[in-house]
C-alpha positions, 0 to 999 in steps of 0.5 A, a space after each residue: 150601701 153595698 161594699 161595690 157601691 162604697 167602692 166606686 163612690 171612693 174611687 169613680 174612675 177605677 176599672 174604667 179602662 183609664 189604666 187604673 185598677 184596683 182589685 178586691 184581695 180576699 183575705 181567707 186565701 193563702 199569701 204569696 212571697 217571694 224567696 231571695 238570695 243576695 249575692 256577692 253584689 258590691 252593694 250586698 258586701 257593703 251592707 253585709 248582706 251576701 248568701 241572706 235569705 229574704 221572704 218579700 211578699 208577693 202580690 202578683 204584678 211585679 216582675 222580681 229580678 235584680 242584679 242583686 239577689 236570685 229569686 230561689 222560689 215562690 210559695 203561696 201560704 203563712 209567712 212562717 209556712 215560707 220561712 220553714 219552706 225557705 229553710 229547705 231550699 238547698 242554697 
């Protein structure tokens, strides 16, 4: 049985236009993530969160915005490649 058979045998109404859809992520490509800031929020203050720097990983279909944190940047590689580019962005 062939990857794309096994696929639709455990997901039949996937990529039918029915508003599911699954896609194949390759693991050879580099990552994405995204880069926050939390501001001075109330909610930030309380948790003892404001001027952290955050690395989410991004998978490309969420819009990142929040009152919150300020998106700094978005980096495509490791997860320790984006921690070291993080350290770089003047704040």
């Amino acid at each position: 049985m062939t990857k794309k058979n096994m696929f639709e045998t455990v997901f039949p109404n996937a990529n039918k236009n029915n508003g599911i859809t699954f896609v194949e992520e390759n693991l050879n490509n580099k990552k994405s993530w995204v880069i926050v800031k939390f501001n001075n929020h109330m909610e930030n203050v309380r948790l003892n969160q404001v001027n952290k720097i955050k690395i989410w990983r991004d998978y490309g279909d969420i819009a990142w915005g929040s009152a919150i944190y300020e998106v700094l940047d978005y980096f495509d590689g490791s997860y320790k490649q984006a921690k070291e580019h993080s350290l770089t962005l003047e704040v």
